[in-house]
PAFIKE-333413 format. One line per field, with one value per residue (C-alpha): x, y, z negated; residue number from 1. Coordinates in steps of 0.25 Angstrom, whole numbers, plus 5000, padded with zeros to 4 digits. Layout:
% residues N
east	X	...
north	Y	...
up	Z	...
n	NUM	...
//
This chain:
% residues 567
east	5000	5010	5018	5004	5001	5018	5014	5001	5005	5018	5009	4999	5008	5015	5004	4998	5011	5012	4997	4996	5009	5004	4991	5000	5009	4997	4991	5004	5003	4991	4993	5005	4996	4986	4998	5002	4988	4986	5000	4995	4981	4991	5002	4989	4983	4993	4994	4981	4979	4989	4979	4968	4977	4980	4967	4963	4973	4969	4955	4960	4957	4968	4979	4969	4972	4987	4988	4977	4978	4991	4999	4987	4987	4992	5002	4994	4985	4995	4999	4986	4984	4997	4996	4981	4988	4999	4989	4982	4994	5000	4985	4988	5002	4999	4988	4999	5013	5015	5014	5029	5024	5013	5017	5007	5013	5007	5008	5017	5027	5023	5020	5015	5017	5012	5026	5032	5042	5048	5053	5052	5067	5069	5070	5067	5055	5047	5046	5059	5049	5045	5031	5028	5028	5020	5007	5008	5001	4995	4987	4992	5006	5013	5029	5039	5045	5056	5061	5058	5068	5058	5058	5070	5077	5066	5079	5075	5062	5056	5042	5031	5023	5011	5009	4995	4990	4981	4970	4962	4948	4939	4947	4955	4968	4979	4985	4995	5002	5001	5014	5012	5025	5021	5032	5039	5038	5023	5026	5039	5032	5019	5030	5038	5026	5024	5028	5028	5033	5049	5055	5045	5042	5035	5041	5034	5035	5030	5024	5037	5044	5051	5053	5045	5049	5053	5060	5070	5072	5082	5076	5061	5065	5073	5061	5052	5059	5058	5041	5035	5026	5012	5015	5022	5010	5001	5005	5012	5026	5037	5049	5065	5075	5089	5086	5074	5058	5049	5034	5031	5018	5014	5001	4999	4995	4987	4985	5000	5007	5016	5017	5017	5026	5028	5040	5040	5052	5044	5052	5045	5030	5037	5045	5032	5030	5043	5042	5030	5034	5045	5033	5026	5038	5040	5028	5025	5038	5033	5018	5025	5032	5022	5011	5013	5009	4999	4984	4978	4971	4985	4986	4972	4976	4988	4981	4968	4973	4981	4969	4962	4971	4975	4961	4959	4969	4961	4951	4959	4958	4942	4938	4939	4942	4945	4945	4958	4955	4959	4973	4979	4992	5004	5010	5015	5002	4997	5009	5003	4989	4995	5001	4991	4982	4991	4991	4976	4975	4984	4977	4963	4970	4974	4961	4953	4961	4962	4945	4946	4954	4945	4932	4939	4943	4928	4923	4931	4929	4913	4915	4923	4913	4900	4908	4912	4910	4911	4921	4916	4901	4906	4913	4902	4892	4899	4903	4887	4886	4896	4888	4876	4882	4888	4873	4868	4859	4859	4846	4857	4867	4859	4852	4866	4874	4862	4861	4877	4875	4867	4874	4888	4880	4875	4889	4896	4888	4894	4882	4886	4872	4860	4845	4840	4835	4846	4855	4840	4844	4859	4856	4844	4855	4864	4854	4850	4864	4867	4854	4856	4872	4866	4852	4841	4851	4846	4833	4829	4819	4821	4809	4812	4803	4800	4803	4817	4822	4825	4833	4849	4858	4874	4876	4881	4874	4866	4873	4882	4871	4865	4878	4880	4867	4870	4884	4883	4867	4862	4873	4875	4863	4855	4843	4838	4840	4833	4837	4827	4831	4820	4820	4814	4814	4814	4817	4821	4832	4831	4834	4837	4837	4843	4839	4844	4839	4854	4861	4862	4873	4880	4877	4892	4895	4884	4890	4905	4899	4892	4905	4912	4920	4915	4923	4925	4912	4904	4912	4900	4890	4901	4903	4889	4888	4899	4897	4883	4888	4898	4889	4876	4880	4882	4867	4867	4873	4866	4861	4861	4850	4852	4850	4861	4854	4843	4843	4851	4845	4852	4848	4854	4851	4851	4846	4834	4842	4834	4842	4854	4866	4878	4871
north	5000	5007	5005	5009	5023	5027	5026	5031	5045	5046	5042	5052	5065	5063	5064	5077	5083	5082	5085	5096	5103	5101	5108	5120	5121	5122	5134	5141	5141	5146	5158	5161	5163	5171	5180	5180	5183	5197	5201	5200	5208	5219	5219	5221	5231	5241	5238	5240	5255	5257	5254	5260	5273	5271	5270	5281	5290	5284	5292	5304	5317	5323	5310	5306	5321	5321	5307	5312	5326	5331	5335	5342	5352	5365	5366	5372	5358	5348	5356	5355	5342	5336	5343	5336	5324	5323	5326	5315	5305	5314	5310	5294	5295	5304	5295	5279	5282	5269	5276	5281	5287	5290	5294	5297	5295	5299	5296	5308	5304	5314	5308	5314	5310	5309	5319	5327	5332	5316	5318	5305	5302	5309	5300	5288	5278	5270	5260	5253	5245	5235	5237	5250	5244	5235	5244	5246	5232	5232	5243	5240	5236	5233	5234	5226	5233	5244	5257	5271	5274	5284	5292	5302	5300	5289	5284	5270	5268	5254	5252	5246	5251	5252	5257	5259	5265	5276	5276	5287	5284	5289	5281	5269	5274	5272	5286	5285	5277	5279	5273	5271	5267	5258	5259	5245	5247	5245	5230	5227	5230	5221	5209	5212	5212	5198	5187	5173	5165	5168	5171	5168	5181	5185	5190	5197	5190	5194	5184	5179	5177	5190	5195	5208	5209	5198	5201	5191	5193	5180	5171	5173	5173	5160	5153	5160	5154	5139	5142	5135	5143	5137	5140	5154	5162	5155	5144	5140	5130	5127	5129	5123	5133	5135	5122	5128	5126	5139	5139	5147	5153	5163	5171	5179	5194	5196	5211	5212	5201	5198	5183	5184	5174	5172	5162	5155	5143	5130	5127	5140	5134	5121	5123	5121	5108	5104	5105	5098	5085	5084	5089	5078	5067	5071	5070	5056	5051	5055	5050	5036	5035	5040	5031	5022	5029	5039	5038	5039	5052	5060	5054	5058	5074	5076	5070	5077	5089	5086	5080	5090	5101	5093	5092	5108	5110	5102	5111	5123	5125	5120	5133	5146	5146	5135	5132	5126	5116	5122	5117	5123	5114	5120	5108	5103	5102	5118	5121	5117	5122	5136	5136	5131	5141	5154	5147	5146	5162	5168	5160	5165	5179	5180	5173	5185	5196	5190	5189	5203	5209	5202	5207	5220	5218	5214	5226	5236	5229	5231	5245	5249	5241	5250	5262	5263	5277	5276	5288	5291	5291	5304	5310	5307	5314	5326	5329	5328	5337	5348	5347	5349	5364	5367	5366	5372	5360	5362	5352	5342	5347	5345	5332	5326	5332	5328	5313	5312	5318	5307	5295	5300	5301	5287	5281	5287	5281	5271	5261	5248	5245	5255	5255	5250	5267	5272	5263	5267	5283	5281	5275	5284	5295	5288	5286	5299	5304	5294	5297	5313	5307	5300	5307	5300	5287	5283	5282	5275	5267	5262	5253	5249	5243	5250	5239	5239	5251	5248	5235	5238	5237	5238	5253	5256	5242	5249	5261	5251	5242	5255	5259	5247	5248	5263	5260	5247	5246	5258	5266	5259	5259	5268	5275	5277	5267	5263	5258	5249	5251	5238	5230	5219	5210	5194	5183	5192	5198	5213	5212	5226	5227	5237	5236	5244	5242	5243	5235	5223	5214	5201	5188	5187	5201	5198	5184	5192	5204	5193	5184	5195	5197	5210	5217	5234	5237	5230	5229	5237	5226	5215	5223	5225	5210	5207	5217	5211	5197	5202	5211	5200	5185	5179	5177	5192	5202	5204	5198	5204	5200	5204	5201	5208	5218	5227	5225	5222	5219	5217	5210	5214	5206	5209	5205	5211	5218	5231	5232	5243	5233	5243	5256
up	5000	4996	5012	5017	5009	5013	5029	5028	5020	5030	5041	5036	5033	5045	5054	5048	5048	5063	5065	5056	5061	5076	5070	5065	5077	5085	5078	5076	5092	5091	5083	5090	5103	5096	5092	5106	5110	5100	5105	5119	5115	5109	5120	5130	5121	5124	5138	5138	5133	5143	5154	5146	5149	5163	5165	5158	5166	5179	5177	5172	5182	5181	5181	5195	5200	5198	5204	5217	5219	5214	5229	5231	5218	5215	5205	5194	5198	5195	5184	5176	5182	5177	5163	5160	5165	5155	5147	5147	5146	5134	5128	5129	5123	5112	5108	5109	5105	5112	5126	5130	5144	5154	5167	5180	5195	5207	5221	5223	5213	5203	5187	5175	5160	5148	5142	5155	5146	5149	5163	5173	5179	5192	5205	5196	5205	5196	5207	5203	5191	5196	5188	5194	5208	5206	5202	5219	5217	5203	5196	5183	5180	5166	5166	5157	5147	5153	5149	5153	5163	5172	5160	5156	5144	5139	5131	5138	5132	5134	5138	5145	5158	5163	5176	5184	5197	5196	5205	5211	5203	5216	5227	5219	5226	5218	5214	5205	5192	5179	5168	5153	5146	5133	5122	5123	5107	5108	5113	5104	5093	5096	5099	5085	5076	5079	5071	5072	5061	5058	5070	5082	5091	5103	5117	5129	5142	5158	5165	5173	5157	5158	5144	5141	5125	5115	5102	5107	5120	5122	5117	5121	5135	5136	5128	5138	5150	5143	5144	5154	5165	5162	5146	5150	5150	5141	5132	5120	5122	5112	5120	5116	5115	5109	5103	5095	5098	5099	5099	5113	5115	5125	5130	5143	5143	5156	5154	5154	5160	5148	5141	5126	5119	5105	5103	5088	5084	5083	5070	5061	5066	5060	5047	5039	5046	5043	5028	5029	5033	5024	5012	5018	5018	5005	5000	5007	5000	4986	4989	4992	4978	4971	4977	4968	4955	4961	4966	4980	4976	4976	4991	4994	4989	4998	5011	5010	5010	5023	5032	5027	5032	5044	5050	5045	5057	5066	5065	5066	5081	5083	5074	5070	5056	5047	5032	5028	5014	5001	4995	4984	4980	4984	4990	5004	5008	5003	5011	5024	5019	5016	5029	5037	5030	5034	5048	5048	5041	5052	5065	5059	5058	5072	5077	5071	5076	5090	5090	5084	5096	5106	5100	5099	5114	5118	5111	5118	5130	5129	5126	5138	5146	5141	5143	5154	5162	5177	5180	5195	5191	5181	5192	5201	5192	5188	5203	5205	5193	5200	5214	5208	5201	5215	5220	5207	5205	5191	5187	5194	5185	5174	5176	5179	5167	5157	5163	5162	5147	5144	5152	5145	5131	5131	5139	5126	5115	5104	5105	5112	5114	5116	5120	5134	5135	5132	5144	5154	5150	5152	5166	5170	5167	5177	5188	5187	5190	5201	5206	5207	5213	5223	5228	5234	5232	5218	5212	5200	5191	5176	5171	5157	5149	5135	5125	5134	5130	5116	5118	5117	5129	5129	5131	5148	5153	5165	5172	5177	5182	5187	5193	5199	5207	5211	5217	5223	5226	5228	5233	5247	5251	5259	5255	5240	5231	5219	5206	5196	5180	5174	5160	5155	5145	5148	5138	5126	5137	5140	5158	5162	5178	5187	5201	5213	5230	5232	5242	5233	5227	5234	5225	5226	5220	5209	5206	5204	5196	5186	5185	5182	5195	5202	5209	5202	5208	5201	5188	5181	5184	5178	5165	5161	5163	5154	5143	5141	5141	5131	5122	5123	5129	5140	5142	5145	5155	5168	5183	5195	5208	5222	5235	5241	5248	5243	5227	5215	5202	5188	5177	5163	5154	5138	5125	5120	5109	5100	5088	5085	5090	5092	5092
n	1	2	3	4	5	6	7	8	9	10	11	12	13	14	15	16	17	18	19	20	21	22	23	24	25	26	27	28	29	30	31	32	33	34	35	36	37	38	39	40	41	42	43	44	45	46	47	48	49	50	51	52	53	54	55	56	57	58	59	60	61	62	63	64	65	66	67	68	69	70	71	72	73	74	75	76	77	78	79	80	81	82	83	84	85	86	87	88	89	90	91	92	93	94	95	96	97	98	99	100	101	102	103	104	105	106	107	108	109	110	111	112	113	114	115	116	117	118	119	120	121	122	123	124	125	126	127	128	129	130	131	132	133	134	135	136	137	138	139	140	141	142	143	144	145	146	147	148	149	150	151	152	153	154	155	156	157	158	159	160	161	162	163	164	165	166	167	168	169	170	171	172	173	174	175	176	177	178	179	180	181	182	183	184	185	186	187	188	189	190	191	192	193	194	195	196	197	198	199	200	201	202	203	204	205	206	207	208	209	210	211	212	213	214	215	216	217	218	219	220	221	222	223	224	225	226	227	228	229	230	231	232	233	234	235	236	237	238	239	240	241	242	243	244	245	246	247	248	249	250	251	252	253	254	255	256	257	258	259	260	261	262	263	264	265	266	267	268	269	270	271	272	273	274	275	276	277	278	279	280	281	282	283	284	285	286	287	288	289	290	291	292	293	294	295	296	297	298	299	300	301	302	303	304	305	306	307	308	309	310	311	312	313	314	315	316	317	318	319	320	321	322	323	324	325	326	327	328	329	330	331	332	333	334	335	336	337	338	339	340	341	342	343	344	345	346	347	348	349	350	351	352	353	354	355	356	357	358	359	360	361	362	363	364	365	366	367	368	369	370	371	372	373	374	375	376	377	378	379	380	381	382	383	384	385	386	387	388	389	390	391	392	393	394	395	396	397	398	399	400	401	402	403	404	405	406	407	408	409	410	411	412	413	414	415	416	417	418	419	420	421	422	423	424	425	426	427	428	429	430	431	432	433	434	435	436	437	438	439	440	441	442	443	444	445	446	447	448	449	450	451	452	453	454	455	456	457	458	459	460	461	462	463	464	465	466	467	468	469	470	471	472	473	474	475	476	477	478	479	480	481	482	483	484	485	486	487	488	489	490	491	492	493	494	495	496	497	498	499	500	501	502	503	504	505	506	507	508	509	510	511	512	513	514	515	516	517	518	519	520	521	522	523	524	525	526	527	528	529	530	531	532	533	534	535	536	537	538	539	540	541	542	543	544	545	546	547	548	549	550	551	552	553	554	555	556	557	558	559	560	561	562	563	564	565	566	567
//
């Protein structure tokens, strides 16, 4: 019996060591991606308000009549122009000291920045980056790191770049290039602060493994080359070099092109597995000689524990939060529940703030969907609004101003959600615009039922739909159209309809816009769509019937919803 208990407890402890220990290896990779995965989101953070600024400039008037019209004003002109200009850079690098430079090309050579008073070297051609010549191709390129050598006496300050064309916003034609210089600091900094286990680090490669940053620069790169492609972008590997094991786990950026991976010695994820099995040897050992004067019972408290703990770590990647046994001793065995316990903390710590991020991110994204302000149908009505005060059509100019008071008004309003009235006066407000635009073009009818017009609807879900009908229904065809504004209320849904007589839609270009890829025409239609699947269900969102011709009609549908959600 004796023979019989000294295989089984060797059997036994043997086995849970090599199960439990490929467990915790297997969740130490999986925090070592999530880590790489909120270095990623912060890496792409930056670059992002970087493009959020681009973009921002590439609508500004006066950046767009420096880059259009500047060989064709006078001196006083490019003056006043150029001043407003820097201006308006100097207002994006006083507000992120991580900004270094802005600087504003156009087609004749000339540039503007964020600080004149830093002077661009003479006869130096920005055409000998590689990255710059390649927005000829690309609207949006991100450089490697570099240092400022168009800039006099820069002292050699390294950066990151991001270089896009500016377009002309009434003809698409590309007009001129915009740089912003990120502070290589920004992205060492983000890299330093991480630490895994003793010594492990992270690097920053591009996508053909050429090192971007690394704390090591050495090091990372050799054991980069030793990656295999298919595990290069995406993948965790455990790669032999210099005689000594490392833990490789990588994760692709597709905003900016970078691989970030995070490099760990295999034998720090392994020191408490080796003092395990010696604790468990020695403890097999002393089991045996003292077999013989001790009860069963004592066996039963010292494997208990273990198959309890050891099926706990099953569980651990099938659900979202798990309850790990109480164990008080402080013996072998509470030193594998304390360290599977700080394990289990720290995954669910990551976990929480990766979930946070993305609804943060959804958030955002569903505000930037129901804000948006179409900058031509602006220009459009306040060039209405001066042609009717050159003809002295004052009742024009007051219809117009009070109906674009009231569709701003409600366009800047916090709620998320507002009444069904409220979105029928925001679009009557922009027909009757578009109808004084486009004379004896438009005309209009909204039928809504009373006990509609209470029911809440994601503010900005209509103009779009309305606007849609209006540019691509109404406005090709000849005659006098006519659009149809109708509710009503089927199966506890709330269907709003917005017909036109238009020209119609293909079944081809309907099936895109509903799976989400419409070409930028008919992006509106695509958003509204999504935004309603994301704020509601999937069971929501909207249809559209034509027959390719004469009519288009579409369905949104929503839930009957009356109380104060969001307001």
């Amino acid at each position: 019996e004796l023979l019989i208990l000294f295989f089984a407890v060797i059997n036994i402890s043997y086995a849970f060591f090599l199960k439990s220990s490929q467990i915790i290896k297997d969740n130490i990779s999986q925090v070592n991606y999530i880590v790489d995965s909120l270095i990623s989101k912060n890496i792409e953070f930056y670059i992002d308000e970087m493009h959020k600024i681009a973009t921002y400039a590439n609508y500004n008037y006066y950046i767009q009549q420096f880059l259009k019209n500047y060989s064709s004003m006078s001196e006083i002109e490019k003056l006043q122009v150029i001043n407003k200009a820097v201006e308006l850079l100097n207002s994006f690098t006083s507000m992120r000291d991580d900004i270094v430079n802005i600087i504003v090309f156009n087609k004749q050579g000339v540039l503007i920045k964020n600080n004149p008073e830093r002077k661009f070297k003479k006869n130096f051609s920005m055409k000998m980056y590689e990255w710059f010549e390649k927005t000829d191709t690309d609207d949006i390129v991100i450089s490697p790191p570099h240092t400022q050598d168009y800039i006099e006496y820069s002292n050699g300050q390294e950066v990151i770049t991001l270089c896009s064309n500016i377009k002309n916003y009434d003809s698409d034609e590309v007009v001129g290039k915009i740089l912003i210089d990120l502070n290589m600091e920004v992205l060492k900094k983000i890299v330093r602060e991480v630490r895994l286990f003793k010594t492990g680090y992270v690097s920053i490669f591009d996508k053909d493994k050429n090192l971007i940053y690394s704390p090591y620069f050495d090091q990372s790169s050799k054991i980069v080359k030793l990656l295999p492609l298919n595990k290069f972008k995406n993948g965790v590997s455990i790669i032999n070099f210099s005689h000594k094991s490392y833990l490789v786990c990588t994760k692709y950026s597709n905003l900016t092109k970078w691989v970030i991976v995070s490099i760990i010695p295999i034998d720090e994820t392994s020191v408490t597995f080796y003092n395990m099995r010696n604790y468990i040897v020695l403890f097999t050992i002393l089991l045996i000689l003292l077999s013989v004067v001790i009860t069963l019972g004592f066996t039963d408290k010292i494997i208990n524990p273990l198959i309890k703990l050891a099926n706990n770590m099953k569980q651990f990647g099938n659900k979202t939060t798990i309850e790990v046994p109480d164990y008080s001793a402080k013996d072998e065995i509470g030193v594998l529940y304390n360290a599977y316990l700080t394990m289990n903390k720290r995954i669910e710590e990551l976990m929480a703030k990766l979930i946070s991020e993305e609804s943060e991110k959804r958030r955002i994204y569903l505000k930037s969907l129901e804000n948006q302000i179409n900058p031509h149908f602006l220009n459009n009505t306040l060039e209405l609004i001066i042609w009717f005060a050159s003809v002295k059509n004052y009742e024009g100019i007051i219809t117009v101003v009070s109906a674009l008071s009231k569709l701003l008004r409600i366009g800047m309003s916090k709620a998320e959600v507002v009444p069904l009235s409220v979105e029928i006066d925001h679009v009557r407000n922009y027909l009757l615009i578009q109808q004084m635009r486009y004379k004896n073009k438009i005309s209009f009818i909204i039928d809504i039922p009373t006990e509609m017009l209470s029911i809440k609807i994601p503010k900005l879900t209509l103009q779009p739909v309305v606007e849609n009908s209006i540019y691509h229904g109404l406005k090709n065809k000849e005659g006098e159209g006519l659009i149809k504004i109708m509710g009503k209320i089927v199966n506890n849904v709330a269907q709003i309809i917005v017909e036109d007589d238009g020209v119609g839609i293909s079944p081809e270009m309907i099936e895109k816009i509903l799976k989400e890829e419409s070409d930028k025409d008919k992006i509106g239609l695509t958003n509204i769509n999504k935004r309603l699947k994301l704020i509601f269900s999937e069971e929501y969102g909207i249809s559209i019937e034509s027959d390719g011709k004469s009519f288009t009609r579409v369905y949104i549908n929503i839930p009957v919803m009356v109380g104060d959600r969001n307001e």
